[in-house]
N, C-alpha and C positions, 0 to 999 in steps of 0.2 A: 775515537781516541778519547779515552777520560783526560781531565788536564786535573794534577795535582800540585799543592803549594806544599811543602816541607814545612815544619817548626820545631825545631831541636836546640837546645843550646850549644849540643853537642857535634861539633863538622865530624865528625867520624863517623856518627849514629847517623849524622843527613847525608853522607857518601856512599853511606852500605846501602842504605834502604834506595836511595836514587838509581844505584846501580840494579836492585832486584828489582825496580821497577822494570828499568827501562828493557831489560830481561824478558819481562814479558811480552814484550812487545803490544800491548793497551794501555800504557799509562804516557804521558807526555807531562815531565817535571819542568812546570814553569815557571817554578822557582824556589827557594831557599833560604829560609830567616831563622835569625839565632836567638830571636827575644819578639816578645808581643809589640814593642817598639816598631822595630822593621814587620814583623807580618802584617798588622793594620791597614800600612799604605797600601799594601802587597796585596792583601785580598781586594780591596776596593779596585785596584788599578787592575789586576791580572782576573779577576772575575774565577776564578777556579771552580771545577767541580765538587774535587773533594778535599779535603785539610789532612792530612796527616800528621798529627799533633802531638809533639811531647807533654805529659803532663805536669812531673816536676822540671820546673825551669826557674832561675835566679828571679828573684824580683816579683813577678807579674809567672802566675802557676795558669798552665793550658787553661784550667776549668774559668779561671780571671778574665784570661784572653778572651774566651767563646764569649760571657756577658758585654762586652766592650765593642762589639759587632755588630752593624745595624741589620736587623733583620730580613730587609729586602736583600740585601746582599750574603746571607750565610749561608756557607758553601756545607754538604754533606760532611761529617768527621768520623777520621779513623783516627780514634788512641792509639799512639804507642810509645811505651814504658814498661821498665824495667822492673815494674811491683804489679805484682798480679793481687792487691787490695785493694785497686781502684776499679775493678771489675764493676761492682754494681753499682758504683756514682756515676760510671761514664756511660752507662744502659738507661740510669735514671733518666740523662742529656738526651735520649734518643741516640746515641751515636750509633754510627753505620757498622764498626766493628772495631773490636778492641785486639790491639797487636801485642805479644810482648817482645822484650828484646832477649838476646838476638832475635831479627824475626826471619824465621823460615822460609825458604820457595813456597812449599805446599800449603802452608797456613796462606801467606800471601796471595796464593792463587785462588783460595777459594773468597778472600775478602773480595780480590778482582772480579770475580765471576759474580757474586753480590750486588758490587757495583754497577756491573753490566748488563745484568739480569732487572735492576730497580726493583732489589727485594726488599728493599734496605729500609726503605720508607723516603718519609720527606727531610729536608735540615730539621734539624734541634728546633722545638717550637716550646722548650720548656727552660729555657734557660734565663729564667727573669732573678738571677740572684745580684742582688745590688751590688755596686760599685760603688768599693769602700776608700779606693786609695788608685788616685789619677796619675798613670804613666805621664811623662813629660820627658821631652829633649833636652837634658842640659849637656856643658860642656863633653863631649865623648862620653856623654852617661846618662843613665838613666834616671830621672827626677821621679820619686813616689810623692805625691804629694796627695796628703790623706782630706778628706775631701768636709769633714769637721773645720779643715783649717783654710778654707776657698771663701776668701770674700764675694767673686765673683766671676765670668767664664764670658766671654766677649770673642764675637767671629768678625773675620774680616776677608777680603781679599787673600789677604796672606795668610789663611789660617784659623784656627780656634786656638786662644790664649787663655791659661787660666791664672786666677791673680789673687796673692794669696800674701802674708806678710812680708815672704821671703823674696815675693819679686813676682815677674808676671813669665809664664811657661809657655812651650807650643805645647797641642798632643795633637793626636791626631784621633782624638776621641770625639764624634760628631757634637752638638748640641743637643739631638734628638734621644741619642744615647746616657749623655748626661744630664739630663729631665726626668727620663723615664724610668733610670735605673741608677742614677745616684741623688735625687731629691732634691735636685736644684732645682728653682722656680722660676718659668720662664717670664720678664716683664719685660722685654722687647724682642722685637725680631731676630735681633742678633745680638741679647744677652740674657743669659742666667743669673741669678741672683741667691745668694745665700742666705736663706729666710733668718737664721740664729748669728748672722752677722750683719741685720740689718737696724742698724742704729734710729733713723729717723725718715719719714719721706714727707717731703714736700710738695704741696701740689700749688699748680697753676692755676691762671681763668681758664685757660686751655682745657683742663682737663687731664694734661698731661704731667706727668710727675720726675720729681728727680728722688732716688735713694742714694742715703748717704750709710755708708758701713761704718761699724765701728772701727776700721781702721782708717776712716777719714775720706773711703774714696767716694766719689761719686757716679750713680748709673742711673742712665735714660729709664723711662717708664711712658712707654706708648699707650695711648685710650685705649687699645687694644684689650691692653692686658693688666689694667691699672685696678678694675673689679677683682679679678683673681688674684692679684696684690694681695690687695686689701682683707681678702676676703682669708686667706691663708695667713695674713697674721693674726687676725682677727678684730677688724675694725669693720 
């Protein structure tokens, strides 16, 4: 049984297709999210085999979504949208196959049979485009917060927060992901640092450093990673 995760903004478009899945009797829908927000959690928790992915969606566009995934975890993708001119961006992605809407029984089946067959290839191994603008939790909505304006990105227990003039954010964007693909600089274990919002850093006998951002905050700097600091601002 393939297990797939849904992502539509649209509940009507995630009802039809759930139901032609489950039609076929090979797919097992284990779940269903309206925005990249809720899928994130969703892929990491649900572990899916294949995404079924709206492309235009509010906010944070499927193609946003796929960079924002840590790679050990990304699930094989089927596009599906309602514009047949994303055809060769979503083939670019490696993706498994491209649906449009309405989508058909027999188009569907042969995605399935794809799927089943493992003709499809591996997940998306090409999907290195940066991350411009950091989904975040705010009150019943979605926080964009563009990633020019992140003084700095701190984990904890409870999360990964990112902390910017306007206050400090969840997302649920790892750290690894926001290193690698939005250019934050890692100088501690469990912080990022924003090289063009770093005001001054101070070091210890230790060795160990504090940076202070130009908006006043201050972030840990382990021996770790105090070279590479340094070394990316250019001292």
């Amino acid at each position: 049984m393939i297990r797939a995760l849904l992502v539509d903004d649209e509940p009507l478009a995630r009802d039809e297709l759930a139901a032609l899945l489950g039609e076929t009797g090979q797919v097992e829908v284990v779940g269903s999210c309206g925005n990249a927000a809720e899928a994130l959690p969703a892929i990491r928790q649900l572990r899916p085999d294949v995404l079924f992915l709206d492309i235009q969606m509010p906010a944070v566009s499927g193609f946003e979504l796929l960079a924002m995934i840590d790679p050990e975890i990304l699930p094989r993708v089927v596009f599906v949208t309602a514009h047949d001119g994303y055809a060769v961006k979503a083939f670019e992605e490696s993706a498994a196959d491209y649906l449009l809407k309405p989508v058909e029984k027999e188009r569907l089946a042969r995605t399935i049979a794809r799927l089943r067959e493992g003709t499809v290839g591996p997940a998306p191994l090409q999907l290195a485009a940066p991350v411009k603008r950091i989904p975040c939790l705010g009150h019943r909505a979605i926080k964009l917060v563009d990633v020019a304006e992140v003084e700095f990105v701190r984990s904890s227990e409870a999360g990964v927060y990112v902390v910017c003039p306007a206050g400090e954010f969840f997302t649920e964007l790892t750290l690894k992901v926001l290193e690698e693909r939005a250019g934050l600089v890692r100088c501690h274990k469990q912080y990022l640092v924003n090289i063009d919002r770093v005001d001054e850093i101070s070091l210890g006998d230790n060795l160990l450093g504090v940076v202070r951002t130009k908006g006043g905050q201050e972030v840990p700097v382990s021996r770790r990673y105090l070279a590479r600091l340094k070394e990316r601002i250019g001292l």
